[in-house]
C-alpha positions as semicolon CSV with decimal commas, in nm:
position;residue;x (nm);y (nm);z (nm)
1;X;-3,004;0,389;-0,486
2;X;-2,747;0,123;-0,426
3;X;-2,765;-0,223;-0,411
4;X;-2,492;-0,442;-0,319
5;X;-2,561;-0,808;-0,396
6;X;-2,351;-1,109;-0,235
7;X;-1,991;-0,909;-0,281
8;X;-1,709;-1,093;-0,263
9;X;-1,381;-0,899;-0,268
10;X;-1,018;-0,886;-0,217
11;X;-0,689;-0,672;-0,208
12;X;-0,331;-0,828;-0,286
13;X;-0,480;-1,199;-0,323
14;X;-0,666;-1,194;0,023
15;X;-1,070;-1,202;0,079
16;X;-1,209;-0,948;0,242
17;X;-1,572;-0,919;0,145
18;X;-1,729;-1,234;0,214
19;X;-2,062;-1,233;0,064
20;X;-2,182;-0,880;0,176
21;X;-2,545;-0,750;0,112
22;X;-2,636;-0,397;0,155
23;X;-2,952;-0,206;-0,007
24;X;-2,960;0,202;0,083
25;X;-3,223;0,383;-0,068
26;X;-3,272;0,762;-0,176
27;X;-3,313;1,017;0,171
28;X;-3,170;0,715;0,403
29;X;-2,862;0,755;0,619
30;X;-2,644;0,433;0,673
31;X;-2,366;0,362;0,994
32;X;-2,127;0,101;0,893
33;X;-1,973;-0,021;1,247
34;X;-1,750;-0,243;1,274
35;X;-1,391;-0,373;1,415
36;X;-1,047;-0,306;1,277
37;X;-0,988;-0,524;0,970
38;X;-1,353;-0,613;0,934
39;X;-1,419;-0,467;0,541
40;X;-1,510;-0,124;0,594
41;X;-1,308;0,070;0,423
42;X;-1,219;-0,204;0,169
43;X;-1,630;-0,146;0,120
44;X;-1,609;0,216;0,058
45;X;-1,350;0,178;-0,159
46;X;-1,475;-0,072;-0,340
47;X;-1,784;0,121;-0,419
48;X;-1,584;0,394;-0,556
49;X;-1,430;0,181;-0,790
50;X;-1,023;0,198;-0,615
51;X;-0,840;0,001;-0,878
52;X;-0,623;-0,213;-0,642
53;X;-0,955;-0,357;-0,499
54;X;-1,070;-0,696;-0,703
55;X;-1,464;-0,794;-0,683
56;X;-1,470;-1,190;-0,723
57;X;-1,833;-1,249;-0,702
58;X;-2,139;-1,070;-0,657
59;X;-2,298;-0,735;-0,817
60;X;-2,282;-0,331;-0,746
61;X;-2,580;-0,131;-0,849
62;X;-2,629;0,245;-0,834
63;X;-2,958;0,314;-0,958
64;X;-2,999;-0,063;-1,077
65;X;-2,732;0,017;-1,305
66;X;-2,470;-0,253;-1,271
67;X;-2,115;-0,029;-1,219
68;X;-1,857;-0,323;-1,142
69;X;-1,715;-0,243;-1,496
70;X;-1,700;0,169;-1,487
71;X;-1,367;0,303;-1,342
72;X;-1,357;0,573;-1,023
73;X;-1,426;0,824;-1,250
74;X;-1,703;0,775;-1,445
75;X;-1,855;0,657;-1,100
76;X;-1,747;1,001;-0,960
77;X;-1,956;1,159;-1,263
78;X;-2,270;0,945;-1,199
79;X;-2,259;1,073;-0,853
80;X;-2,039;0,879;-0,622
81;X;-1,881;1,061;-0,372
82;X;-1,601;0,897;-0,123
83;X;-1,443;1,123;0,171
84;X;-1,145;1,002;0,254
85;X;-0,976;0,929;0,565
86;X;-0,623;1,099;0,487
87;X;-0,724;1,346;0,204
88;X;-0,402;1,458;-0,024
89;X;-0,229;1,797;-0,020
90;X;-0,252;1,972;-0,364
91;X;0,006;2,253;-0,332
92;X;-0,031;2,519;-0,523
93;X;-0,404;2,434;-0,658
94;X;-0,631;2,648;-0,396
95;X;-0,993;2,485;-0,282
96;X;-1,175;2,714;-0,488
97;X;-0,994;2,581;-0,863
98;X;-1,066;2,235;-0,745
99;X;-1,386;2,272;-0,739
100;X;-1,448;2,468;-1,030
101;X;-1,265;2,192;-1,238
102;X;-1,433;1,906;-1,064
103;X;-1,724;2,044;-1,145
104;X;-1,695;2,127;-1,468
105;X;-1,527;1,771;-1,541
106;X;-1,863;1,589;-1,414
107;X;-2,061;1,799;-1,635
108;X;-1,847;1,775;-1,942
109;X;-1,899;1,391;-1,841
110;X;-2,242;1,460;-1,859
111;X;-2,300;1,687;-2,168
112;X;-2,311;1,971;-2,008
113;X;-2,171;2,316;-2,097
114;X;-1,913;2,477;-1,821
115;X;-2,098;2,657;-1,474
116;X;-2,106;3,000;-1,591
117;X;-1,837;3,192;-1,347
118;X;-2,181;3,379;-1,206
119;X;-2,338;3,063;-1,093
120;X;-2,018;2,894;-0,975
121;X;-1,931;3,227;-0,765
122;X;-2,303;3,218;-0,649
123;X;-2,261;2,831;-0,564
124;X;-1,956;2,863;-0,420
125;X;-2,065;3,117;-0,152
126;X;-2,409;2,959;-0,066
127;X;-2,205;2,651;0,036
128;X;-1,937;2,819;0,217
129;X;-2,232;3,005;0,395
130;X;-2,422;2,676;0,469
131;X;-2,109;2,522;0,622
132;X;-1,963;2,813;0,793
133;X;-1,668;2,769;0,608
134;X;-1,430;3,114;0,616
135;X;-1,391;3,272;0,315
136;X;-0,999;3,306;0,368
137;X;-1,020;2,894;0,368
138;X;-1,136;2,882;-0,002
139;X;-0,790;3,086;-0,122
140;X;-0,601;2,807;0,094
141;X;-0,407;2,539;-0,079
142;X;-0,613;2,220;-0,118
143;X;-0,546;2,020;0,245
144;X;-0,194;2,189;0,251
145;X;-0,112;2,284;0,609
146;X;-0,523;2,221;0,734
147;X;-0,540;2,041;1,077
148;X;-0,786;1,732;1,071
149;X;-1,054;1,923;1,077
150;X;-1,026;2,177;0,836
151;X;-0,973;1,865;0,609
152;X;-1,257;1,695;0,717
153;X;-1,484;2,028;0,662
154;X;-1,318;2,081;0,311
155;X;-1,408;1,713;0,208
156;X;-1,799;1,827;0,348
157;X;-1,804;2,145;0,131
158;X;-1,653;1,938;-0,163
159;X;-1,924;1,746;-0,112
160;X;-2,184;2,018;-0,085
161;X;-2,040;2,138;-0,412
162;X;-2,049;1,805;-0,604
163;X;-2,437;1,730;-0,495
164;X;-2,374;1,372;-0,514
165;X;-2,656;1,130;-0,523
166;X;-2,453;0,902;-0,301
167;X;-2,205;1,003;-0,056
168;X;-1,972;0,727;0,141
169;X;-1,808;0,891;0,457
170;X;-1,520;0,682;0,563
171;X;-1,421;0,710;0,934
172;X;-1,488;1,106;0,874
173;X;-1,491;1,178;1,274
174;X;-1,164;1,016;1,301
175;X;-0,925;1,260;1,451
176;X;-1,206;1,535;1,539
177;X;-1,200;1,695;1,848
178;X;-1,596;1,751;1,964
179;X;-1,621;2,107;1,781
180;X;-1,478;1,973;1,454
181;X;-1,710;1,702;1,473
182;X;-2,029;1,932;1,505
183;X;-1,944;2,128;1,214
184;X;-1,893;1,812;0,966
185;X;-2,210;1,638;1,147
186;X;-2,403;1,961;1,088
187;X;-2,286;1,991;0,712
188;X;-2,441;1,631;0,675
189;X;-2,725;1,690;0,804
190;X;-2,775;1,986;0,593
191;X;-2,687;1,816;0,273
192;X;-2,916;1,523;0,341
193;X;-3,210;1,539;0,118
194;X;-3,468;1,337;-0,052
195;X;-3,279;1,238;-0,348
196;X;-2,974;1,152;-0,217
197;X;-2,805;0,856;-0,015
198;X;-2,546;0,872;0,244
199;X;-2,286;0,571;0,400
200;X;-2,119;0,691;0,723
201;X;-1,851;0,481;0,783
202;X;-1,716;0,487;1,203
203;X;-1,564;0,257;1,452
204;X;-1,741;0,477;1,736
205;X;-2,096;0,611;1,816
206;X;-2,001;0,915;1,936
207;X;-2,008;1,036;1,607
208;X;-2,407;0,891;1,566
209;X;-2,521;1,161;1,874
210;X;-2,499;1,386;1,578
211;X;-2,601;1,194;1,256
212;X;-2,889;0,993;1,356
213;X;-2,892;0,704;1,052
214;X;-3,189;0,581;0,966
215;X;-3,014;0,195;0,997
216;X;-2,680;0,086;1,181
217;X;-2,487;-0,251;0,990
218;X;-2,243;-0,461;1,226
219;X;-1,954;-0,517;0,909
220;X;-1,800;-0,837;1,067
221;X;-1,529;-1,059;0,889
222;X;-1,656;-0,902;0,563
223;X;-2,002;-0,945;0,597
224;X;-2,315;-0,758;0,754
225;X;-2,379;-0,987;1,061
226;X;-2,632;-0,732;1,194
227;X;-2,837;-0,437;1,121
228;X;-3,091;-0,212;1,312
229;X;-3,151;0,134;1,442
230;X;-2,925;0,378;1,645
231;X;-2,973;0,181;1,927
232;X;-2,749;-0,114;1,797
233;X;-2,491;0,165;1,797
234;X;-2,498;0,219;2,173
235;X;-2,560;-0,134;2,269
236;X;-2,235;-0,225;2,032
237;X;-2,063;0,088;2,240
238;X;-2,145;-0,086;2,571
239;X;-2,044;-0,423;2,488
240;X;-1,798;-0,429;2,209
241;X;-1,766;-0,597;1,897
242;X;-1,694;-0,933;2,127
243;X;-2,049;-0,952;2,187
244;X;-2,113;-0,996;1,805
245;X;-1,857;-1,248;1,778
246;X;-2,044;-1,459;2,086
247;X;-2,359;-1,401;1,879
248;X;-2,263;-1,535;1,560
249;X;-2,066;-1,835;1,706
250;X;-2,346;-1,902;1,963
């Protein structure tokens, strides 16, 4: 699904991503842990093609289809999906008519004829349903006046909506009080599936005692220094990232 070969990257003139190597495959769940100013989000970002991000060495695949050259966009409409961390107010432009144009916009992309109203009405409540989102909610102003985690479960039914064959989740618990954080864990697990691929990006594990990854990467002075199973996660929560600094210089 993706494959990320020896990335080397940097923002404003300054390295980031130091050689990082990362392979997720269709129906897996990745945790990206790591300190503050380690790569993650430059990762994410990255991936999702943010213009003011510059890869200096190393390759992106999705699919084994080398994307380093296709802008956010057109890596949006192969199925590239990035939640962000402060997601924009769009006053005036309600939940529902965002996603019935960002819909339609991935499969003009693709060929396709417009979702007949039917299906997108039909779509459009299964989702909701799925993710206990209120109906009210959809009528709402994209993000305007939604606490964090109203924006957080938008960005999850947006998600839902899209289908995307791979789906980055940067620092999505950050913010969350405990019930906010069930409902967006329990939209992810729902939306995992056989075909699809999904990056959680966190600093904490608390959000992992709801979205059990299949493998947990230590992202370290722009490079994966470490990788295993959930249980990395608690050890790193019991010792801190200082214990992975002792390890590498050791």
């Amino acid at each position: 699904m993706l494959e990320i070969k020896d990335l080397h990257a940097s923002v404003e003139g300054k390295e980031i991503l130091k050689g990082l190597n990362l392979n997720v495959k269709a129906g897996e769940i990745h945790a990206i842990m790591g300190p503050n100013g380690a790569g993650k989000s430059t990762l994410a970002n990255i991936v999702a093609g943010k213009e003011e991000y510059e890869v200096n060495e190393g390759k992106i695949l999705l699919n084994g289809e080398d994307i380093e050259e296709l802008a956010a966009e057109e890596r949006a409409h192969k199925g590239i999906f990035l939640s962000f961390q402060y997601p924009v107010e769009i006053p005036g432009v309600t939940v529902t008519n965002f996603m019935k144009t960002a819909i339609n916009e991935t499969r003009k992309a693709q060929g396709l004829e417009e979702m007949p109203a039917k299906d997108m009405l039909k779509k459009i409540r299964e989702k909701s349903e799925l993710l206990e989102i209120d109906r009210k909610f959809l009528s709402r102003s994209l993000n305007e006046g939604f606490s964090g985690g109203e924006k957080k479960r938008n960005e999850i039914f947006q998600m839902a909506m899209m289908e995307p064959k791979l789906a980055i989740l940067d620092e999505t618990d950050s913010g969350l009080d405990i019930d906010a954080l069930r409902i967006v864990a329990n939209g992810v697990n729902k939306l995992k599936n056989e075909n699809n691929a999904i990056v959680v990006i966190t600093h904490y594990q608390r959000l992992l005692e709801y979205i059990v990854p299949d493998y947990v990467h230590v992202l370290y002075d722009g490079k994966i220094v470490k990788s295993g199973t959930k249980e990395l996660a608690l050890e790193l929560e019991e010792k801190g990232y200082d214990w992975i600094k002792e390890e590498i210089n050791a």
